[in-house]
N, C-alpha and C positions, 0 to 999 in steps of 0.2 A: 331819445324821446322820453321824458317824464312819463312815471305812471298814472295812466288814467284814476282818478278819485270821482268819486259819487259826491256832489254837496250836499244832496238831502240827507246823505248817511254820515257824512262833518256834522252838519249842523244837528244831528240825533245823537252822535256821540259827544259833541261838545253841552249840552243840554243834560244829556244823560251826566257828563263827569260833573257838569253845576249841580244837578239834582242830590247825587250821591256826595260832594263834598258839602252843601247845604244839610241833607238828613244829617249825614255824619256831626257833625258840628253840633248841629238840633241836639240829637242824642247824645253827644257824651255831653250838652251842657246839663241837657233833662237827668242823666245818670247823674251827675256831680254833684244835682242842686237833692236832688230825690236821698242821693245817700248820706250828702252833710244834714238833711232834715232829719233823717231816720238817726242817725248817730246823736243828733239834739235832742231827740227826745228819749231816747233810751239814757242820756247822762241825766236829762230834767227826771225821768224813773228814778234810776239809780240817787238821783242825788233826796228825792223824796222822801223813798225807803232808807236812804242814812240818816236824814233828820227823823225821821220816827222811830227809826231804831236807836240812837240818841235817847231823845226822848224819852222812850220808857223806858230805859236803862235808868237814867236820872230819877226816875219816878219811883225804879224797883231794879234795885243790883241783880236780883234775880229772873230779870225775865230772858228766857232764849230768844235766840237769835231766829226768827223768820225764814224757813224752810218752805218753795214752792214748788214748781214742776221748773221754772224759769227764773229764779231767783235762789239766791244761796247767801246766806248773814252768816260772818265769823264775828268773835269780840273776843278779843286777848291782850296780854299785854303790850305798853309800847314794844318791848322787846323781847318778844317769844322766844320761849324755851320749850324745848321738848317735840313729838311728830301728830299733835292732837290738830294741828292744821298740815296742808298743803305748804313745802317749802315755797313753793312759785308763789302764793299768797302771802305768807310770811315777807319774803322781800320785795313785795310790793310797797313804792314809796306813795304817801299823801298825792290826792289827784286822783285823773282818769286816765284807765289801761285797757289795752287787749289783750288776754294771752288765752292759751288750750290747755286746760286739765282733762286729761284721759280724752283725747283725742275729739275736747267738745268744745268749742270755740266760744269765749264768754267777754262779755263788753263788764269793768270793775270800776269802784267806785271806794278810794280811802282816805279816811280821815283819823286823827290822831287828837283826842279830847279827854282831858283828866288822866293823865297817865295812859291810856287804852287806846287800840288800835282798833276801829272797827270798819271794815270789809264789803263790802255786797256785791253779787254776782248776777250777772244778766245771762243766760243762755242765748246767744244769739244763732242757733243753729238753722232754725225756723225760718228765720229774716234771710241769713247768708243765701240757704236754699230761693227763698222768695229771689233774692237780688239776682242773683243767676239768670232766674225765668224770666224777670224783669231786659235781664242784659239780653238773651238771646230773641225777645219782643221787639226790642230797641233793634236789633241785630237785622231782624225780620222786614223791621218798620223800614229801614234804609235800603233795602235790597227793594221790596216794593216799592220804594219812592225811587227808587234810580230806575226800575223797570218803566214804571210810570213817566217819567221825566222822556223817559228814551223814545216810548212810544207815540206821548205829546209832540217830542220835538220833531218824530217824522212824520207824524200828520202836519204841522206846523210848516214843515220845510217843503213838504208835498204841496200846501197852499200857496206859499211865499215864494215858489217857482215854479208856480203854475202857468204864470204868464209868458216866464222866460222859455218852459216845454213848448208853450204852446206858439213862440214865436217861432221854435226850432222846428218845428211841425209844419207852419205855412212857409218859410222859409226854403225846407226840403219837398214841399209841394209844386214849388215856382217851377214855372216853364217859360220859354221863351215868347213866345205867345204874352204871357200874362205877366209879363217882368215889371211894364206900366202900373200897375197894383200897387198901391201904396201898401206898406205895413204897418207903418206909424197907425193911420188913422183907425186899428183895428185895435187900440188899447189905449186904457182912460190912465191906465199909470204914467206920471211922468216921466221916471227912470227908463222903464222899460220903452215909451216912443222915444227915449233920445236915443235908445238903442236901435231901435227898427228906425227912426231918421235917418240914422248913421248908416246902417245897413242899406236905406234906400235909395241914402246918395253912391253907396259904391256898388251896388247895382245899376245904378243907370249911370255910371261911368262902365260901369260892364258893358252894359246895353250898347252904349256909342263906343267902344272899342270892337265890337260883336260887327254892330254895321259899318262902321269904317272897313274894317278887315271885308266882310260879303261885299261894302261898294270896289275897293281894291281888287279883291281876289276877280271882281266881273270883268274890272276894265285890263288888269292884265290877262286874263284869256281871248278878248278880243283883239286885245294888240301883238298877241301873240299866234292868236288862229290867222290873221287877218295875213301876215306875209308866208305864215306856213300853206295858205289857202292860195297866193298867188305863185308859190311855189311850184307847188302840186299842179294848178291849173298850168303852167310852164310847161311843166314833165310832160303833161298829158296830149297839150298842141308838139311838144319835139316828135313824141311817140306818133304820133298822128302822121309827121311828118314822112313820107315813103323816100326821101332824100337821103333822108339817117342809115347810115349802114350797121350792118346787125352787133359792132362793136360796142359801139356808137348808142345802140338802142337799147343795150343792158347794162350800161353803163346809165342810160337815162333812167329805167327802171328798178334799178336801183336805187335811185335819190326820190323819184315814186313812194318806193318800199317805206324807205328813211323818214321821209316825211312823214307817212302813215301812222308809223310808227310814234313817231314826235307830237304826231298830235294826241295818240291814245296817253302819252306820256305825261303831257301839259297835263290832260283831262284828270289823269289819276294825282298828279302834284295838286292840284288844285283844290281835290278833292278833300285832300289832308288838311287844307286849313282850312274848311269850311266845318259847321256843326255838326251837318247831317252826317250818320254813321253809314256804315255800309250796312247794315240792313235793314234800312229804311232805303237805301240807294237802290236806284231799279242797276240792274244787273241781269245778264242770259246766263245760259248755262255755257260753260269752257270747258272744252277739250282736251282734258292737262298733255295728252300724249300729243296732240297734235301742234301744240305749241312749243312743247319740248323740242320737236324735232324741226320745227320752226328754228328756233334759237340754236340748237345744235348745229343745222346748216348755214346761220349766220354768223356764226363767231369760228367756225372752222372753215371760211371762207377769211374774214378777219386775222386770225393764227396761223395762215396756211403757213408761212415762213419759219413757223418754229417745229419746232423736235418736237410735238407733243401728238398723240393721235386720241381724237375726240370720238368717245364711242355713245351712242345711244341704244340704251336694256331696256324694252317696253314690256313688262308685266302682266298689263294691264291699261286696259283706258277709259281712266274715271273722269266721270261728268262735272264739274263741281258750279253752284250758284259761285260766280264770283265777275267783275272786271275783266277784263283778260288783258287791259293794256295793265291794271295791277299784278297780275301774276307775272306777268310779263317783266317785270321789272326787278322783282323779289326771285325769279330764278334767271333772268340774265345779269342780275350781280353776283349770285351765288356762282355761276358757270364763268364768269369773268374773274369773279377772285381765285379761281381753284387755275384755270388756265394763266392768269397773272402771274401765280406765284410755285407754279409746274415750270423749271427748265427744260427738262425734257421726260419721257414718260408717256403716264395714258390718265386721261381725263373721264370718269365714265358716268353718266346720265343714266340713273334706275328711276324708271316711272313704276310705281305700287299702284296698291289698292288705292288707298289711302296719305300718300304720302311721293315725296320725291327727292331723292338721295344723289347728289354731286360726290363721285370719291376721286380726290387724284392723290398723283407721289409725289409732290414736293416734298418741301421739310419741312412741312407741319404748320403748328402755330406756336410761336414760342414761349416766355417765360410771365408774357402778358396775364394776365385772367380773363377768360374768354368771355364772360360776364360783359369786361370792362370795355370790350371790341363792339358791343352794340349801342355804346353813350356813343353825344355827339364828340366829334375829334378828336377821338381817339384812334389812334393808328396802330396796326402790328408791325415788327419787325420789316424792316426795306420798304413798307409801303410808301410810294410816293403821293399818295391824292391827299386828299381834306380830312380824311377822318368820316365822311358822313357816308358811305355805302349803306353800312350795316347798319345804321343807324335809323336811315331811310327805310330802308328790310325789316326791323322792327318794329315803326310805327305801321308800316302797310299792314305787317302780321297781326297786329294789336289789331287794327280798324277793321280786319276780316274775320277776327278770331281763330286765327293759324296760330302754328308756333313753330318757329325756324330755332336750333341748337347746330353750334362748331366743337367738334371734337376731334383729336389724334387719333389715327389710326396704331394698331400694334408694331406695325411692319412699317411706319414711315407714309408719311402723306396726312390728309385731310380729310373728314365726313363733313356733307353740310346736309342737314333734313329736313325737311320741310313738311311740318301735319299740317295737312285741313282739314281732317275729319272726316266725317262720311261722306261718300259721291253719292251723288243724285242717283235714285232708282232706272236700270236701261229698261227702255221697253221689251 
């Protein structure tokens, strides 16, 4: 399964990386264009002050050179001799230079007229410092417009699927009841009603696979009670009958039983495909010990033939809300696959507080994953049936909110256990 992602938090970080590659760009062109100006005008300086220093040389061989707090004038020959300048000065050719005397970063300016070399120095210390504070402004300016950008973009993405939350919102409000509800017609967006359209045509393909399945699931329980019901009524005129001899008669009430049984059977199968949950289902309270030992005298009437001896260990006898043709079925498979797969041995039925525990001695469960034993058709070692026992025991569990686990025992055999949680309060 991919990992979940938030859109609003894409589209705030996609926004946010616009924002910050837009400042970013801003700023170094603003940096680039700011410090080719600044370097303009510091050569237009420098070039000023060497025409006027020129200048009155021309006028007067003697006038010195212009000494400032930011500015430094040499004049010497084209080809200096001796240490009355700066060697870095000295090999300065015509044009404009960068370099540091004593650790002070100066913007130069040389020209070479009438024989003579003359010089001028800019102190750019000042500026440098400036540029810096300038960069880390620039620096500042981009962190706030990406913060900015980020938090626009998730207000922005908050509004821009507002509609789409707010489909998910009435969407997870539906109920059956109120499926007929249009979505579409509750948004002026176009995008978003082709969405809720779309949505509401496969909900009311939901809807008609919902009733098809309730009009089915009716008429097979009629057609199904309907010869179980002539059954029963059979049993009940044979029993009736004083003809029938006492073999004869428990042998009839037996297939009584059977029926009985088949029909609580139907009722709980049918239950399964229907909506309604089991605690919304009216249900009494069940006997779990009284049932157990129900099913313990039916399947050890069933097995009489085999090596196995079926014990039942009553505990306790808890009350529980539930079905009882569903309980009924979720531990005559658990007692049917432990005696299935028992050659010989002991089978033993523990009725708890809380719970109810199948152990026998077969050989176990094998190399399967017992996980894997409750999907449909999947089968364990020798099983001959379909695959669907456990499978059936699972959903019943799920619909009651039980939980049924298979495990090995240390010593050889099987545990099966069954939670239902708390029993009903005894008076």
């Amino acid at each position: 399964m991919p990992p979940r992602r938030s859109l609003r938090n894409r589209v705030a970080v996609t926004l946010a990386v616009f924002g910050a590659l837009v400042s970013i760009a801003l700023a170094t062109l603003i940096y680039l264009m700011s410090h080719d100006l600044e370097r303009r005008l510091i050569d237009d300086t420098l070039t000023a002050e060497l025409d006027d220093l020129i200048a009155r040389r021309q006028r007067n061989p003697y006038s010195l050179p212009e000494q400032t707090a930011t500015i430094r004038a040499f004049v010497m020959p084209e080809k200096p001799t001796g240490d009355s300048v700066p060697g870095e000065v000295a090999a300065l050719t015509p044009g404009q230079h960068h370099l540091v005397l004593a650790q002070t970063p100066y913007r130069a300016a040389v020209r070479i007229t009438d024989g003579q070399r003359f010089v001028v120095l800019y102190d750019v210390t000042a500026l440098e410092r400036r540029e810096r504070g300038f960069v880390l402004l620039l620096a500042a300016s981009v962190l706030l417009v990406t913060l900015i950008s980020a938090l626009s973009g998730r207000r922005l993405a908050t509004r821009v699927i507002a509609p789409v939350t707010e489909l998910v919102r009435r969407a997870a409000d539906l109920r059956p009841e109120r499926m007929h509800t249009p979505l579409a017609d509750a948004f002026p967006w176009v995008e978003i009603q082709q969405l809720a359209a779309d949505f509401d045509a496969y909900l009311h393909r939901l809807h008609d696979f919902i009733e098809r399945e309730r009009l089915f699931t009716g008429d097979i329980s009629h057609e199904l009670r309907t010869p179980l019901a002539v059954i029963s009524g059979a049993s009940e005129l044979l029993l009736s009958d004083e003809t029938v001899d006492e073999r004869n008669r428990a042998r009839i009430a037996r297939i009584g039983r059977a029926v009985a049984e088949m029909n609580e059977m139907t009722g709980a199968l049918l239950a399964l495909a229907r909506e309604q949950d089991a605690v919304s289902a009216p249900s009494s309270a069940c006997d779990v010990a009284s049932l157990a030992a129900e099913l313990v005298n039916r399947y050890r009437e069933l097995f009489r033939t085999k090596p196995v001896e079926l014990v039942l260990d009553i505990q306790a006898q808890p009350q529980i809300q539930a079905e009882r043709a569903a309980l009924s079925m979720v531990l005559g498979n658990l007692l049917r696959n432990a005696l299935s797969f028992t050659s010989e041995g002991v089978v033993r039925v523990c009725v708890l507080p809380s719970a109810v525990e199948v152990h026998d001695t077969g050989k176990g469960i094998g190399d399967i994953d017992v996980a894997r034993l409750f999907q449909p058709y999947v089968r364990g070692d020798d099983s001959h049936g379909a695959g669907l026992g456990l499978s059936l025991v699972q959903r019943l569990c799920e619909r009651h909110d039980w939980r049924v686990t298979l495990a090995n025992l240390p010593d050889g055999g099987t545990i099966a256990r069954l939670e239902f949680g708390a029993p009903l309060p005894t008076a």
